[in-house]
N, C-alpha and C positions, 0 to 999 in steps of 0.2 A: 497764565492769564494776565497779560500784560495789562494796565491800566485799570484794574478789579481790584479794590481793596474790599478791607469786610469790617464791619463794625458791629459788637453783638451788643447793639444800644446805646444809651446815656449815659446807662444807671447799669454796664458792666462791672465796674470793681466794686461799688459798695455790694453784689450782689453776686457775690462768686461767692463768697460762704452759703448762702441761702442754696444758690443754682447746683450744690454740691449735693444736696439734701432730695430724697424725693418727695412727690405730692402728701401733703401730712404730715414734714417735716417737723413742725411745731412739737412734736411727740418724743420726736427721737434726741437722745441724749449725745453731741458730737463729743468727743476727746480729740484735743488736738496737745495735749499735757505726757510728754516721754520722758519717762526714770528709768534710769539705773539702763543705760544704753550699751549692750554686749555686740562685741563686732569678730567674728573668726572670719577672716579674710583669707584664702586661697589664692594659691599664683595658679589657677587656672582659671580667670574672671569671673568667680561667684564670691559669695560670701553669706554666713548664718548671720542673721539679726534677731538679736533678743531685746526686750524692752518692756517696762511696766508700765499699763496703762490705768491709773484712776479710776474709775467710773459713781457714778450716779445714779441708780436704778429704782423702780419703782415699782410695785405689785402688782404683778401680771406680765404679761409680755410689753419688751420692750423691743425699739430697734435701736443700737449702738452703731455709730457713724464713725469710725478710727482716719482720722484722716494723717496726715506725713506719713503717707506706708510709699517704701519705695515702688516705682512705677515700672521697675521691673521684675516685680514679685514672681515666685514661682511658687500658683496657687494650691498647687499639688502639696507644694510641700510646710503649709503652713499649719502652727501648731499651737493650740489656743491652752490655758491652763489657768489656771483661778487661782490666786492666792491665798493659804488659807485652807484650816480644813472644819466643820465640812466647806463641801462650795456652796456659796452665795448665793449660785444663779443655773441655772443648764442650759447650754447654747444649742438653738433648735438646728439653725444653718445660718451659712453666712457668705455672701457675694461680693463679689469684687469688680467694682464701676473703675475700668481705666481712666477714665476723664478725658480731653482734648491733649490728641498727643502734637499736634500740630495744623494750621490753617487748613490743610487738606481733611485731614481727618474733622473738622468741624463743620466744616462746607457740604461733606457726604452726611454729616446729620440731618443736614436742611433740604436732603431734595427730596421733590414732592411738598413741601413747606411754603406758604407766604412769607416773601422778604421782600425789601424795599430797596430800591439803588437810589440813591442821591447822585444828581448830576449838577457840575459845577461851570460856569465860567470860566473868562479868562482872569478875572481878577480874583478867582478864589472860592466865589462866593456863591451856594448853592442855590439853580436856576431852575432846577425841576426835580420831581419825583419820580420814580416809577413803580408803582406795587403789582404785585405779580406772583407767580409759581417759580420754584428754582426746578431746572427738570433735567438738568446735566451739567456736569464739570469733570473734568481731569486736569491734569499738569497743564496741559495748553488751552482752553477751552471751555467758559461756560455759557451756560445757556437759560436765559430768560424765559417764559412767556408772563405777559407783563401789558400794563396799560398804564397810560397819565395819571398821577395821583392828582398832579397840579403842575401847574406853570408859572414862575412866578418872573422870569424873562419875558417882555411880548418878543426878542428876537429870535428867541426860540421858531420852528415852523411848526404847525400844528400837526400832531402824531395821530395815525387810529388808534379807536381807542382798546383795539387788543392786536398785538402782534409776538411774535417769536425775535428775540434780542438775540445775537449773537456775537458773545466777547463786547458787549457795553462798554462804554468809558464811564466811571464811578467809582461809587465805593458801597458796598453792600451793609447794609442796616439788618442785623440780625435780631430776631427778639428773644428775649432768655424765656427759656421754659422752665416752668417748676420740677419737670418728673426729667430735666436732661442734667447730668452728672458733667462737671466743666471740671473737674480736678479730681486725681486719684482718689480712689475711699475703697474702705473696706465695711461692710455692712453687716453688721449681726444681728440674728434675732435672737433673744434672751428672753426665758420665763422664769422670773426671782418669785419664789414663796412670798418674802418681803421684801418694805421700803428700805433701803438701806447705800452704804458707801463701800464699794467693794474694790477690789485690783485684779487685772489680768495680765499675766506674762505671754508675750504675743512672739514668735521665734517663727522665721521663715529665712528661704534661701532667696538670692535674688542675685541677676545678674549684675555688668557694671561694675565692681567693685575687685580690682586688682594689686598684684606686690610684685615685685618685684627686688632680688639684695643684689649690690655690688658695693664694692671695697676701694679704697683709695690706703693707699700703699708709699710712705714717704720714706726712702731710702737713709739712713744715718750709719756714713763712712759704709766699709767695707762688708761688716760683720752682724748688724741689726735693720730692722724698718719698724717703723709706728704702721699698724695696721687700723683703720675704722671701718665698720661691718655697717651698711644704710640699708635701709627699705623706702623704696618709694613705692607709696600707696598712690593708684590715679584711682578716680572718684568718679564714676560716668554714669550714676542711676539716677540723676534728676535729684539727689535731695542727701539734704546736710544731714552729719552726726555727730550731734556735739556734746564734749565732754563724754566720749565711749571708753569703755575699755576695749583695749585692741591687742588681737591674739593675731599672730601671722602664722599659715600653716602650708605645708608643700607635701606633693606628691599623691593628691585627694582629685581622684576625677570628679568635672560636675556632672550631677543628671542632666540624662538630656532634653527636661521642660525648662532648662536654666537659659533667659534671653540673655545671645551674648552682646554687648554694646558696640557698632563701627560705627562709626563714620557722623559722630555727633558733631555739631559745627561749632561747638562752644571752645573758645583757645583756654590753655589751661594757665592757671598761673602759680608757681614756685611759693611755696610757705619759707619765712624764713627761719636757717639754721637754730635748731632750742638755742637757749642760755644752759649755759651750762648748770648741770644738777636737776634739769629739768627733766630729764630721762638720763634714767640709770644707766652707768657704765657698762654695766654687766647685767646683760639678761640671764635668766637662768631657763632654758627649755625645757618644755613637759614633755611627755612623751606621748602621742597620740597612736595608737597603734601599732603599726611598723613606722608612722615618722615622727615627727615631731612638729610641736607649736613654738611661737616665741610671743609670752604674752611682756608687753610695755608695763615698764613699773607702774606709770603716771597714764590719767586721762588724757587724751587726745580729743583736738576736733576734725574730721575729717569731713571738709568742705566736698560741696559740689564742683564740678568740673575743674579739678584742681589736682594737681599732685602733691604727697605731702611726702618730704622727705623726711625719714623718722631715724633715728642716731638707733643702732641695736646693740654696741659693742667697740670695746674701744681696747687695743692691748700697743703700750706706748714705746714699749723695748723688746720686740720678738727677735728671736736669734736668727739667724739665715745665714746660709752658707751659697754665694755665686761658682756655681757650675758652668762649665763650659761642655759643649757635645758636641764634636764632627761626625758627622754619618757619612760615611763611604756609601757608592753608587754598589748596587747587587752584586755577584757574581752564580752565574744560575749555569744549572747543567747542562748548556746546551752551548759548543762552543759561537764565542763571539768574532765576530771578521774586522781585521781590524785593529787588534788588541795589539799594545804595547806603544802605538804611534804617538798615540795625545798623551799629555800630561792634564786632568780636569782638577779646575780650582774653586776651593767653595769654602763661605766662612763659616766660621763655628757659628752654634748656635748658644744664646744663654740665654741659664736658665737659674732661677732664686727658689732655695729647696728650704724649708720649713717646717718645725713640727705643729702639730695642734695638741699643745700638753697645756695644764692649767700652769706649771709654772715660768711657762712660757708668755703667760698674759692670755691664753686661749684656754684648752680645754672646752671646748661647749661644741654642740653639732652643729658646722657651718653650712650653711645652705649654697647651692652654685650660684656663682655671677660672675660677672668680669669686675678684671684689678687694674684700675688706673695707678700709673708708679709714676711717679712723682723723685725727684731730688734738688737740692739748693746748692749752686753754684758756690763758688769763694767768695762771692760778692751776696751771698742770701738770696738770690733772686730763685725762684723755684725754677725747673724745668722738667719739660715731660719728656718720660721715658721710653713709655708706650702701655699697651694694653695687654695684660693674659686672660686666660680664662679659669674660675678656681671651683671643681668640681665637688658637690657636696659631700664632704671630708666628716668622716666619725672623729671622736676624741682618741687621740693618744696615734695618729695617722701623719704620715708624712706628706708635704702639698709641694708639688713642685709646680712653679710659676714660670709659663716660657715666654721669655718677653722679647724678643728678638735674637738678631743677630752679633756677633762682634765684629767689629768696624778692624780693629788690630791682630784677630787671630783667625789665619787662614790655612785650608789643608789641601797639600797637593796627593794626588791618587793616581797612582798612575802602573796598572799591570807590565809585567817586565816580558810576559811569556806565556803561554798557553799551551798546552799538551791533552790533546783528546785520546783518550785512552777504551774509549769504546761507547756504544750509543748511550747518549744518558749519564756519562763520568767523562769528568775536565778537570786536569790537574792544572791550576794558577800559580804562578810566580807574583807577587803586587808589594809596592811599595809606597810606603802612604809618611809624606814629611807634614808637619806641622812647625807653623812658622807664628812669632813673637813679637810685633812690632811695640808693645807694651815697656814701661820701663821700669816692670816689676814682674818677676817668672810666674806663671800660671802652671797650673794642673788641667790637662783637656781627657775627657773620656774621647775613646773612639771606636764608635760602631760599625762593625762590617757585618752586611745581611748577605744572606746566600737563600738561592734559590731552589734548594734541595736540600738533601742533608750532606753532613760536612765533615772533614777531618781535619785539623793542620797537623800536619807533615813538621814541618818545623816554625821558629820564629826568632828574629830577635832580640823581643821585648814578649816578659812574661802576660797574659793572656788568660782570661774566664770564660766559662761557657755562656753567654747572656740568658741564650734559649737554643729551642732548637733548630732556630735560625737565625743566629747571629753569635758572631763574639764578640771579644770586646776589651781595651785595652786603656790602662790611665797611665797618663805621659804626661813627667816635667816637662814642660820648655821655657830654656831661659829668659833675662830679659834681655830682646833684640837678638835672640838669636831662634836656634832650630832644633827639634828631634826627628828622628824618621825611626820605622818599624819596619820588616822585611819580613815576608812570611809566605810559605806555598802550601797550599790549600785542596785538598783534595774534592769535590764537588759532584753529587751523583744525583738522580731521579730517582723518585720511591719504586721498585718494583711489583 
């Protein structure tokens, strides 16, 4: 609706609290007063809000007006309770006015309605009227019918005085109605015995509200890293919560009346890192079922359209031990064409193996995310490492972190011979070198998968069963120098 603005009056802002309210409102008692603000947050986009609210009630039925209720409430599941025993009051019902979720949604209040367009000059200044019916709109397109209120340009030409406008130039002059609801509420009808001052804990799910954990990972020399455990909470339901206690939970699907939030237009903006002591080193997790919560020592506020990143855990000397793994290409039961010609060259992979034990600075149930690894040069300067992925780990569990490749330790693979021995069975000859450009000896595991099941026949490097398909072998290799392993393999199809 190019060139259509909308204006809901004069006397819009002083009159959004009133236009919240319906016909009568003078009666009803609004709370806009939140205590004692509980937030369980889900990393599936929902979250429970609990909250106490005030009240003020009087003998007989009341209507109660709860306004900052998130606006992506899931009505189903909200859950009213009285503080206090006996209760105060008995709640007869209670309705839920979305409010103006946006320009469009305000505009389909008004059709069928009288509104006015102002029409302006070139210098600015309002040259006519038009009062009229609204009797269509969409995304591209609304539609007047409408006559002169006045003219207050003579260059204007003179208009009939009723016609059908289509896509006007203007700006729509809306009028507030008393029984239309312009901001979210929740309405309750209440019968109190008596006059009195009561409280209600008011707990519902709503969508918008998500977490996510990931780790940042600072490598110290060879044998430790400082590990820090985060949650970033983003904040997408239209409305602040401040000063909450905040519980973070995983593995909780939401109902499915839970609206999930895309595609809002608001840019988000970064809280900065706590001060330290401001949130606890160490959380301690509850146990919620099969998973767990992580409730924050300290109150939090967690803004609208915002991300908060919240410190969960912090262990400053974790032991680690850097793994190296070459994985040899399959050998499967079906002879290959070909074999023995190439030499295939591939670099190890590493990997940073970890316990989660408490004397380790861990111990606690870690939740999945990815691990930025980080380490400081000989001049201090940081540098990244790269990224793994750290799956959610019980206490007293080993984490292995695969963070690439190594640049200095490569493995040659290269079959010597082949012998088919009948459909389904291939007897391999293969010889697998690993090479050192480091100038300190490493320890490299190495993996051979097979495509069936398997025998070696012989080897010349002692050997594990991995599984029951794969072996697997750990081998010095010097610095700047080489090992190799030599082994013939027997290789079948299940029958």
């Amino acid at each position: 609706m190019q060139g259509v603005k909308w204006l809901c009056g004069v006397w819009m802002t002083a009159a959004v609290m009133a236009a919240a309210l319906p016909a009568g409102a003078q009666e009803s008692f609004v709370s806009t007063t939140r205590e004692q603000i509980t937030l369980t947050i889900y990393d599936q986009n929902f979250a429970l809000v609990s909250e106490r609210r005030p009240l003020t009630l009087k003998q007989g039925r009341n209507e109660v007006v709860l306004l900052d209720i998130s606006p992506m409430l899931d009505t189903q599941s909200l859950w009213l309770q009285w503080v206090g025993r006996p209760a105060p009051a008995e709640i007869l019902a209670h309705t839920y006015d979305m409010g103006v979720q946006d320009g469009d949604s305000l505009l389909r209040r008004y059709l069928g309605k009288q509104v006015e367009l102002l029409q302006y000059g070139s210098d600015g200044r309002v040259i006519g009227v038009l009062e009229g019916r609204l009797i269509s709109m969409d995304a591209n397109r609304l539609i007047l019918e409408a006559s002169p209120l006045s003219t207050i340009a003579s260059a204007v030409p003179q208009l009939p005085r009723r016609a059908i406008y289509v896509n006007p130039q203007g700006t729509l002059r809306l009028p507030v109605e008393a029984d239309m609801p312009l901001i979210p509420a929740l309405r309750l009808q209440v019968q109190a015995p008596n006059e009195g001052n009561a409280a209600l804990t008011v707990s519902y799910l709503t969508g918008g509200l998500d977490w996510d954990a990931d780790y940042i990972a600072v490598l110290r020399g060879e044998n430790a890293l400082k590990l820090e455990c985060w949650a970033t909470v983003t904040n997408q339901t239209g409305l602040t919560f401040p000063n909450a206690r905040v519980s973070l939970a995983t593995g909780v699907a939401p109902p499915e009346s839970v609206q999930v939030a895309f595609g809002r237009a608001e840019s988000f903006e970064w809280r900065d890192r706590p001060a330290v002591g401001a949130i606890a080193r160490r959380i301690v997790p509850q146990p919620l079922g099969e998973v767990y919560t992580y409730p924050l020592a300290q109150p939090v506020s967690i803004q609208d359209a915002r991300q908060s990143r919240l410190l969960l855990h912090e262990a400053p000397q974790v032991p680690v031990q850097k793994r190296y793994i070459y994985r040899a290409p399959s050998l499967w039961a079906n002879a290959a064409p070909g074999i023995g010609k190439e030499v295939r060259r591939d670099k190890a992979e590493v990997s940073l193996v970890l316990e989660n034990r408490k004397e380790h600075g861990l111990g606690i149930p870690l939740p999945n995310g990815s691990v930025r690894l980080y380490e400081t040069d000989s001049n201090g300067t940081p540098r990244y490492l790269g990224t793994a992925s750290l799956s959610a780990t019980p206490v007293n569990q080993k984490i292995t972190l695969q963070v690439g490749q190594a640049f200095d330790i490569t493995g040659e693979w290269q079959p010597l011979r082949q012998k088919v021995l009948g459909r389904g069975k291939v007897e391999y000859e293969v010889q697998i070198t690993l090479r050192n450009a480091k100038s300190q000896p490493v320890q490299v595991l190495v993996v051979q998968p097979f495509g069936g099941g398997w025998t070696i026949l012989n080897s010349t490097q002692p050997y594990t069963r991995a599984s029951a398909t794969a072996a697997q072998w750990t081998l010095k290799v010097p610095a700047g120098g080489a090992t190799s392993v030599r082994f013939t393999v027997r290789v079948q199809s299940a029958q």
